[in-house]
Each structure stands twice: as structure tokens, then as C-alpha cells.
C-alpha positions in Angstrom: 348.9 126.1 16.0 352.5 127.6 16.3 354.4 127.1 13.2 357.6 124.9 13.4 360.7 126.7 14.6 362.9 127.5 11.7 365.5 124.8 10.5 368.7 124.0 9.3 368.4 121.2 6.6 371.1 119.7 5.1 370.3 118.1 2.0 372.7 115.5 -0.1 371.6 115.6 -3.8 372.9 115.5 -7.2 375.0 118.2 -9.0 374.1 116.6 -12.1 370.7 117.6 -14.7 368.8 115.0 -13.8 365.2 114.3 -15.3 362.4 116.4 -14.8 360.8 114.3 -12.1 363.7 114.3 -9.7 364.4 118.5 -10.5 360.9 119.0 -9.9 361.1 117.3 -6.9 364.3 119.3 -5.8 362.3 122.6 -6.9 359.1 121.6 -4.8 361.3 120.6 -1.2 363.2 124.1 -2.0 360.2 126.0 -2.4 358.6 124.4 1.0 361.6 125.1 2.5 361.9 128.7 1.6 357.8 129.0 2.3 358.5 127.7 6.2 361.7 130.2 6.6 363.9 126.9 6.9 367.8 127.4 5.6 368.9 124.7 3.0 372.3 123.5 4.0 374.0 121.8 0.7 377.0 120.8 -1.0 377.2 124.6 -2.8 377.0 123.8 -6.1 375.3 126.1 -8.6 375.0 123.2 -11.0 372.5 120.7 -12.0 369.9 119.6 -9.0 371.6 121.6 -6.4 371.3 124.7 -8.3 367.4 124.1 -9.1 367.1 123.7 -5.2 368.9 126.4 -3.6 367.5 128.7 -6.3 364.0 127.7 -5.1 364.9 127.8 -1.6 366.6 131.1 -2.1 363.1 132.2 -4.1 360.7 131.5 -1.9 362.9 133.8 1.2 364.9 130.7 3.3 368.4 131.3 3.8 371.8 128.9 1.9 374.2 127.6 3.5 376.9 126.3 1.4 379.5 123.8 2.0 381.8 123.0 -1.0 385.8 121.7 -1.1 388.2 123.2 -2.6 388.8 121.1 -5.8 384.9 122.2 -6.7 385.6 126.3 -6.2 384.6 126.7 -9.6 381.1 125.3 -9.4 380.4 127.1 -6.2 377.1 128.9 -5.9 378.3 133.1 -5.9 376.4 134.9 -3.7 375.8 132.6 -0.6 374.6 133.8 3.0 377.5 131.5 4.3 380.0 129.3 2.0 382.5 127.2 3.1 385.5 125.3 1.3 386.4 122.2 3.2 389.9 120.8 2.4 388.5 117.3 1.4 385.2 115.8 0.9 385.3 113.9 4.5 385.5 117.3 6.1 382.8 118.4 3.8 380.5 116.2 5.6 381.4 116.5 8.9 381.0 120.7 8.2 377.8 119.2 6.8 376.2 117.6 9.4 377.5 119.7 12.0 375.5 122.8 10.5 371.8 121.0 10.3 369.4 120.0 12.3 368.5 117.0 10.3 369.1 115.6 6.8 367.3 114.6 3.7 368.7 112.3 1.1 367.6 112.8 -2.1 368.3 111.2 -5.7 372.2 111.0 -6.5 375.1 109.0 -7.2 378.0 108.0 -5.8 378.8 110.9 -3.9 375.2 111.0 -2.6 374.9 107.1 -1.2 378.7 108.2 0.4 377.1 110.8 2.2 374.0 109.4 3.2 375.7 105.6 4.2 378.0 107.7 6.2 375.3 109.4 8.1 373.6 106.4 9.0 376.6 104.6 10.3 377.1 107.9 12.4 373.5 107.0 13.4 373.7 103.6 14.3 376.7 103.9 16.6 374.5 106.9 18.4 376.8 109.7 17.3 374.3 111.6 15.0 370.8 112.0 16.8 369.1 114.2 14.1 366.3 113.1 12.1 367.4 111.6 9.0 364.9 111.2 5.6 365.1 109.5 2.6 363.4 111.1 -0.2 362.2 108.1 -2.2 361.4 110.2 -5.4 359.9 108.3 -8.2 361.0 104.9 -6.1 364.8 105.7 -7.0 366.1 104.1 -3.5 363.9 101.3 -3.4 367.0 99.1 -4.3 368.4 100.5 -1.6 365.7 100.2 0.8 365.6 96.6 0.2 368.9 96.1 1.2 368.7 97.8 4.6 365.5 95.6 5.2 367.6 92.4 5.0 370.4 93.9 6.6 367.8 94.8 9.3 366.3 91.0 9.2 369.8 89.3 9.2 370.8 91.6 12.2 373.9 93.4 10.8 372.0 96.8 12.5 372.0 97.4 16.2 368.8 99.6 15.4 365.3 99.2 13.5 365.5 100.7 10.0 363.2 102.6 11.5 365.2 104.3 13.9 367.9 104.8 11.5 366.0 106.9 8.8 361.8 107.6 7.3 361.3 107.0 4.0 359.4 110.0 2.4 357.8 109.6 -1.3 357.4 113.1 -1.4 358.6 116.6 -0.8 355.5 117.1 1.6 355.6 114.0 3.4 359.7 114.6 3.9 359.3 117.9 5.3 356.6 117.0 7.2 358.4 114.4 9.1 361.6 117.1 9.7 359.3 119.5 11.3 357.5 116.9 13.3 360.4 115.6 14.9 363.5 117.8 14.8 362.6 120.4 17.5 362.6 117.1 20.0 366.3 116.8 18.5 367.6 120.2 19.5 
């Protein structure tokens, strides 16, 4: 069997030290990417849950990819293949998105639910076709998850949840999913 072509991965996640469950998680999905030669596109940060996964990507041989704004310089990651300082954190995600083939959401806050609401409303109006996964680590977005199922049932989406996103429970299962279905969205 031909291994997957190599990817670009943007992943929205935490700059924060988190718990060791959701780091680990971030250091197993970097590590897998690395392993499969994939590049981790991120926010840049060399703090916290970003650091733990671009230093595992970075590890294991995959390439970074760094997009950061200006007001963060300071926490930027030194050394990147390719870093970026958007003026403003809506340009940060559109130099986000427009750099992967797909996305994974994984555990964050505010900044993280921003990114990821905002690429599924890109979704749903059909102008972001790349696969999109959630990263349900530990059951973290399971709030969340609930919500889009009603919003789904009431009919406030013109798409099945389904069609907007895949819920992962692990690192595996998430990259499993990318490389399954990107290479039809390229």
C-alpha cells in the first residue's frame, strides 16, 4: 500500500500548560505527524501545548509552519522552516487555513472555539472544502458536540454535522481520518 502523500495540517490548540492528558495528546498527534513526513501548520507559539506539539512534530522529522501576529512576537517559536506575523488575528486565520490541507481542532479556549467556529461557518457556506477534525481528547468538546447536534436537529445548518466536521477521540483515529480523506480534497 502507498503511503499517504505528505500533508499540510493546521492545527488550532492551546498556548497554555494544560494537563498531562491533553499535552500528551498534543505530543502523540505531533509525533505521528512527524512519523508520516506531514508539516504541522500552527499558531507559532513556543509556549505551553503548541510548543509540546511542534517540538514533537519537529522531533520525529515533519516540517513547522508558523503563523503568529504581531502582538505575540515574543512567544514566537525561533527557528521555524516558515513564520509568519499576520497584522491581526483574522488575518492569522485566513494565512492559517490558506496554508493546510485540512484542520484539526484540539483542546483550547477562547481563541481555539474562534478558530475552529470560524472554520466551520467557512464550511457550511462551501468556502472551505478541506477536511476538518475535532480532536475530542478526554471528552473536552462533548459540550460542544451537543450543541451542533441540536443545532443540526433544529435546522440552523444547511449541512449534516457530519459533513461539517469528524469527531476523533484520539490522535490515531484523527490522523487517520486526514489521510483518508484529504488527498480527494487537493
Amino acid at each position: 500500500m502507498t503511503p499517504p502523500a505528505p500533508m499540510n495540517i493546521c492545527v488550532f490548540l492551546s498556548a497554555g500548560d494544560l494537563d498531562e492528558r491533553y499535552t500528551r495528546a498534543a505530543r502523540e498527534f505531533g509525533e505521528l505527524l512527524g512519523r508520516a513526513g506531514h508539516t504541522l501548520v500552527w499558531g507559532g507559539s513556543d509556549a505551553g501545548m503548541m510548543k509540546v506539539l511542534a517540538d514533537a512534530v519537529h522531533a520525529t522529522g515533519g516540517q513547522l509552519v508558523g503563523v503568529s501576529v504581531e502582538f505575540l512576537r515574543a512567544s514566537a517559536r525561533p527557528g521555524v522552516e516558515r513564520m509568519t506575523f499576520a497584522k491581526d488575528l483574522s488575518e492569522r486565520k485566513a494565512l492559517l487555513l490558506g496554508a493546510a490541507d485540512a484542520v484539526v481542532v484540539m483542546v483550547g479556549g477562547m481563541g481555539t472555539l474562534d478558530e475552529a467556529t470560524e472554520v466551520l461557518e467557512l464550511r457550511k457556506h462551501g468556502r472551505y472544502d478541506k477536511p476538518v477534525v475535532l480532536l475530542n481528547t478526554d471528552g473536552f468538546y462533548d459540550g460542544l458536540i451537543v450543541q451542533l447536534r441540536r443545532m443540526e436537529a433544529e435546522n440552523f445548518l444547511p449541512l449534516l454535522l457530519t459533513e461539517l466536521l469528524h469527531v476523533a477521540d484520539t490522535p490515531a483515529d484523527a490522523l487517520a481520518h486526514l489521510e483518508k480523506t484529504a488527498s480527494a480534497h487537493r
